[in-house]
C-alpha positions in Angstrom: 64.0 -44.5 -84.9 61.9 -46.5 -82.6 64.0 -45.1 -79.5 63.6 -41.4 -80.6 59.9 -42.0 -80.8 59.4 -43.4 -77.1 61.4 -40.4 -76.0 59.2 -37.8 -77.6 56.2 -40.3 -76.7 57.4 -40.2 -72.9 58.1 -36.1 -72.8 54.9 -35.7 -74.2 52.8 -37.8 -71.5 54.6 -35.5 -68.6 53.2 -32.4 -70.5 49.5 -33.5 -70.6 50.2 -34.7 -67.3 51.2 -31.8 -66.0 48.4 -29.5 -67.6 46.2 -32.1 -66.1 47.9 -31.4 -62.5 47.5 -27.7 -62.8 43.8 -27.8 -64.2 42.9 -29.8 -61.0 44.5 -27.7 -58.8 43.3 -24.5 -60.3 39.6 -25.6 -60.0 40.4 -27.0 -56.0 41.2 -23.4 -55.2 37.8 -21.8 -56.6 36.0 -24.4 -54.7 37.5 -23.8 -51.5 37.0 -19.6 -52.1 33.5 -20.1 -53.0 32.8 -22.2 -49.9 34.5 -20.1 -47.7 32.5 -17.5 -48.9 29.6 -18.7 -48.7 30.1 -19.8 -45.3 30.9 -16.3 -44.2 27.5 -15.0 -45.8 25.4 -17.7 -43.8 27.5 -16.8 -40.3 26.5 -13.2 -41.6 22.7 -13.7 -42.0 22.5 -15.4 -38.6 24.0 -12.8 -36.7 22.0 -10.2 -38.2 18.9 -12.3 -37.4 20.1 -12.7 -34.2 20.6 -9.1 -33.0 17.2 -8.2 -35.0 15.7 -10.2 -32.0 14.7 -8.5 -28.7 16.3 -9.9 -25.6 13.2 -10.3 -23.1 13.1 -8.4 -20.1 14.2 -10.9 -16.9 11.9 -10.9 -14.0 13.5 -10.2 -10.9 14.1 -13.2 -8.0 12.3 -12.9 -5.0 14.4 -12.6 -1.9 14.0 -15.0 1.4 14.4 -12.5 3.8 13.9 -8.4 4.1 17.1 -6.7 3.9 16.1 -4.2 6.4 19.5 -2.2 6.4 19.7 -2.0 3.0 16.2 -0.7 2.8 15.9 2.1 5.4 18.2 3.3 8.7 15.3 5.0 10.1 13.7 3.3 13.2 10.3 3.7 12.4 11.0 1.8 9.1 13.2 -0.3 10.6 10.9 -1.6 13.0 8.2 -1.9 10.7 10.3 -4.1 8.7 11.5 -6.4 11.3 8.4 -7.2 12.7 7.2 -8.3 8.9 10.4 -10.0 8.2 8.9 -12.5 11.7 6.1 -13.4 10.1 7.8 -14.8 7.0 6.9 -18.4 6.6 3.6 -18.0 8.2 0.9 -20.1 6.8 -2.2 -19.0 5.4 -5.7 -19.1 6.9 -8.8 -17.2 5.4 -9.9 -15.3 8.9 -6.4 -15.6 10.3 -4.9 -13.3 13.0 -2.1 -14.8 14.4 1.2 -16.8 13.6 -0.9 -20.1 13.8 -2.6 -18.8 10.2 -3.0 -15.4 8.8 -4.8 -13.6 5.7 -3.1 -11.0 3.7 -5.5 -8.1 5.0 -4.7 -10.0 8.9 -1.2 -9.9 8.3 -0.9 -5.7 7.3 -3.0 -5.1 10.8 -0.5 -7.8 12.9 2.4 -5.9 11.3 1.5 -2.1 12.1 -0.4 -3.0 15.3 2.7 -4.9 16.8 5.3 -2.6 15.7 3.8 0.6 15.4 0.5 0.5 17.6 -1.2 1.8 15.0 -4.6 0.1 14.2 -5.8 0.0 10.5 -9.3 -1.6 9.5 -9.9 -5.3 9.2 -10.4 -6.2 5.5 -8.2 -5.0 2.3 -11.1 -3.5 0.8 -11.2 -0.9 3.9 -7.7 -0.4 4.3 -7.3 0.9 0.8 -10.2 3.6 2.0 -8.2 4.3 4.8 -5.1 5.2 3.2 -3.9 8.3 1.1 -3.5 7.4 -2.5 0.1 7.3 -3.6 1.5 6.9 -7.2 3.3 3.6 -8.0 6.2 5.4 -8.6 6.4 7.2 -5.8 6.2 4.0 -3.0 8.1 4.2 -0.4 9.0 1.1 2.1 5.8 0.6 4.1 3.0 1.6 1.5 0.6 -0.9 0.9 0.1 -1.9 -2.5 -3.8 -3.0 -3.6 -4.5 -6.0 -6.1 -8.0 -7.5 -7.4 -8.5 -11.4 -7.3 -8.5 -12.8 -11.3 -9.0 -9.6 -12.8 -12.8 -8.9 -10.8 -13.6 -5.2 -10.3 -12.8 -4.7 -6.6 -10.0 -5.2 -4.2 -9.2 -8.3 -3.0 -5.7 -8.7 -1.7 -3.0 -6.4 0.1 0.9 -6.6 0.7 3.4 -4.2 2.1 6.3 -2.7 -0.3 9.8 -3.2 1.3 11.6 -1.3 -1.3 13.5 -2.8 -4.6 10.5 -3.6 -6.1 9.7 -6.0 -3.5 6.5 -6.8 -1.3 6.1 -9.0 1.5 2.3 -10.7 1.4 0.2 -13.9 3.0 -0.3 -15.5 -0.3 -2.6 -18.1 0.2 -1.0 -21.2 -1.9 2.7 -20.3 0.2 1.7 -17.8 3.2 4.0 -14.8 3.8 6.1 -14.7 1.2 8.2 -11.7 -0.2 7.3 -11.4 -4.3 8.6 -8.9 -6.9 6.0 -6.2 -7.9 6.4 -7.4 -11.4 5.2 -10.5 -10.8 3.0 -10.8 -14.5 0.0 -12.0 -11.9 0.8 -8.7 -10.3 0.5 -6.6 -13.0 -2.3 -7.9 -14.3 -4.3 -7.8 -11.0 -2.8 -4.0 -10.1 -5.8 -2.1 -9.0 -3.7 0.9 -6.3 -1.3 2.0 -3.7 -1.8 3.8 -0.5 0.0 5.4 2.4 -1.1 5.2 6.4 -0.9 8.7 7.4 0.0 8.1 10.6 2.8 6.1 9.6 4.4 9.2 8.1 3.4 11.2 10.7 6.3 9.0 12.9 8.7 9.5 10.5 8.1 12.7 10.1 8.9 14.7 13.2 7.5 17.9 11.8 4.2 16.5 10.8 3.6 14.7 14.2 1.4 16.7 17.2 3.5 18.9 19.7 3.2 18.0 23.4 1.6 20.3 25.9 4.0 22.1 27.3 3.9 21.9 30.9 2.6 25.1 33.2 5.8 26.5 34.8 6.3 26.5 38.4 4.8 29.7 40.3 7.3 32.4 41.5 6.4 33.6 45.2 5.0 37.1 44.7 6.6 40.5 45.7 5.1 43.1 47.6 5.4 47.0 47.1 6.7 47.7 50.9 9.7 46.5 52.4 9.4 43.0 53.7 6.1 42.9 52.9 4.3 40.2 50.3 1.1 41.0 48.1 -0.1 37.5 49.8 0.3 38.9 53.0 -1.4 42.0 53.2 -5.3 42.1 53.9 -7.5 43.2 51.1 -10.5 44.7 52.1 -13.6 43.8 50.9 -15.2 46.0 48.5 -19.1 47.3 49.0 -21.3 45.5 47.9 -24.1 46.8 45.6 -27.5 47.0 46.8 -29.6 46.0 43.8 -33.5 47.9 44.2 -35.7 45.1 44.4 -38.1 44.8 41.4 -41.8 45.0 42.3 -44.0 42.5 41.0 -47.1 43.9 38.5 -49.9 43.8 40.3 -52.4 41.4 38.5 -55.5 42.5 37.2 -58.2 40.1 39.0 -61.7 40.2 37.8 -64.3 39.3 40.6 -67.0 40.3 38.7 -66.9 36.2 36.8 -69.3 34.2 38.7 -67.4 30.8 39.8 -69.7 28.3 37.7 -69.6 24.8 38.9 -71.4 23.3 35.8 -69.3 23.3 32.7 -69.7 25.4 30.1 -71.2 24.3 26.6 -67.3 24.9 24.5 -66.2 23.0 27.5 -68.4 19.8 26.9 -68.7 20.4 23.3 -65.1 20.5 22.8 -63.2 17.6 21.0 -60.7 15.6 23.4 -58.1 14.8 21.7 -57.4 11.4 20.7 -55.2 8.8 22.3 -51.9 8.7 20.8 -51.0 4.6 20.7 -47.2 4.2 20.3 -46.6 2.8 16.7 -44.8 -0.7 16.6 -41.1 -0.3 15.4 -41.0 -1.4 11.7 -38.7 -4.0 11.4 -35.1 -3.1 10.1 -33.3 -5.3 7.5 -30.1 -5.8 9.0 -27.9 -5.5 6.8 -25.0 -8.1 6.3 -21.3 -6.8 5.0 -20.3 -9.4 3.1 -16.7 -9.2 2.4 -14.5 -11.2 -0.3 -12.2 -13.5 1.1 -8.3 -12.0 0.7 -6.1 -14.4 -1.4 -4.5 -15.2 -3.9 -3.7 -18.0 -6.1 
C-alpha cells in the first residue's frame, strides 16, 4: 500500500514539474520576441530621425598656393597668376606698396602693374569704378571681387578670383592669403565684382588695337619713252596767273572840319570809365579725399 502510494506520489511530482518547465519556458520566449521587437522599433525611430535631418553644407579649404595650371593655360592668365602666387605670405601694412607690407587695394595694383603693366587706381573704392561690372557667376580668373568692411555701406576691401571659388587677398590679420569665396564673412560683406578691360583686351586678340601697318617701300617710277623715267624728264613750269591788282577806295576826307585844339564839351563832359581793380581770389576749400582704410578682420 504504502509503496504504491510513493510511486503515484513520485510520477505525479515529475508531471507538475514538468508543466512548471514548459510554463517557464513558454513565457522566456515571449519576452525575448517582445524585446527584440521593441528594439527593432527604437533602431527604427532613430534612423528615421536621422535622415529627417539636413547634412550641412561643408565649406571649402583654402588652398596654400595658386594652382596656376589647373586654372588657366593662357599666358596672360598665367602670368597674372604667378606674379600673385609671389606675393603669398606677404604681410600687411595699411598704406603698403611693396613686399615689405601691402594693403589689399596695394596688392591688386603690385599684381597687374608687375605682370601686366597695366595701371589701375590706388584705393578699392576706385578700382571698383574703374572696372566693368561682371555677375558673380560669371567671374573668370582675374576679376576682382568687391567687399564692405562689417556690413557699412561702401567698399572697403578687394581680392583677385583665381578660379574654384578661390581669391587670393592681403587680409590684414594674416596678409596675402588665398580664401574661399564662401567664406560666411564673405558673403555677408559681398557688395560686387568687376573686370579690367584692358585685361581682356590681352586675352582677347580680337578686341586688342591693330598696329599701323607700315608704308611700303616706293617702286622707282617708269617713264612713257624708251629708257626714259618720269623723274628724269624736265617739267616745265606752268604760267603763272597774273592776278589784277585791287584798287584801294578812295577815302572820303572832309576838310571843311576846323582842327579844334580845345576839347569839345561831350569830350570833357563825358564819363571816364572807372578803374577796374583786380578782385582778390576768394579762398578755395581744399577739399581732402578721405579714404577708408582697406582691411579686413
Amino acid at each position: 500500500m504504502n509503496l504504491s502510494f510513493n510511486r503515484s506520489f513520485r510520477s505525479f511530482a515529475l508531471i507538475v514539474l514538468a508543466v512548471c518547465f514548459a510554463i517557464s519556458f513558454a513565457s522566456c520566449g515571449t519576452s525575448r520576441s517582445v524585446a527584440a521587437s521593441s528594439s527593432s522599433s527604437s533602431s527604427r525611430t532613430s534612423s528615421s530621425s536621422s535622415s529627417s535631418r539636413k547634412t550641412p553644407k561643408r565649406q571649402s579649404r583654402p588652398q596654400d598656393r595658386i594652382r596656376v595650371s589647373e586654372v588657366s593655360s593662357h599666358p596672360v592668365t598665367s602670368s597674372l597668376l604667378k606674379e600673385a602666387d609671389s606675393w603669398i605670405g606677404t604681410p600687411y601694412a595699411w598704406g603698403g606698396n611693396d613686399r615689405k607690407g601691402v594693403d589689399c587695394s596695394g596688392f591688386v595694383t603690385q599684381v597687374f602693374l608687375r605682370s601686366l603693366d597695366i595701371s589701375l587706381p590706388r584705393t578699392s573704392q576706385q578700382q571698383m569704378e574703374y572696372c566693368r561690372p561682371v555677375d558673380r557667376k560669371d567671374l573668370l580668373p582675374g576679376d576682382l571681387v568687391f567687399f564692405t568692411v562689417r556690413g557699412g555701406d561702401r567698399v572697403g576691401h578687394v581680392g583677385i578670383y583665381i578660379g574654384n571659388g578661390q581669391m587670393v587677398h592681403a587680409s590684414s590679420s594674416k596678409g596675402v592669403v588665398i580664401t574661399p569665396l564662401d567664406n560666411p564673412y564673405f558673403v555677408a560683406n559681398y557688395f560686387s565684382s568687376g573686370r579690367v578691360d584692358r585685361y581682356m583686351a590681352m586675352i582677347d586678340k580680337k578686341k586688342s588695337i591693330p598696329a599701323k601697318p607700315t608704308p611700303s617701300p616706293l617702286k622707282a617710277p617708269v617713264g612713257n619713252k624708251a629708257g626714259q623715267t618720269v623723274a628724269s624728264r624736265k617739267k616745265t613750269p606752268a604760267p603763272k596767273k597774273t592776278v589784277p591788282e585791287k584798287k584801294e577806295a578812295k577815302k572820303d576826307v572832309k576838310t571843311d572840319v576846323p582842327l579844334l585844339s580845345t576839347p569839345l564839351p561831350s569830350q570833357v563832359f563825358a564819363e571816364k570809365p572807372a578803374k577796374q581793380t583786380p578782385s582778390e581770389p576768394s579762398p578755395i576749400a581744399q577739399s581732402v579725399d578721405e579714404e577708408e582704410p582697406d582691411f579686413f578682420d
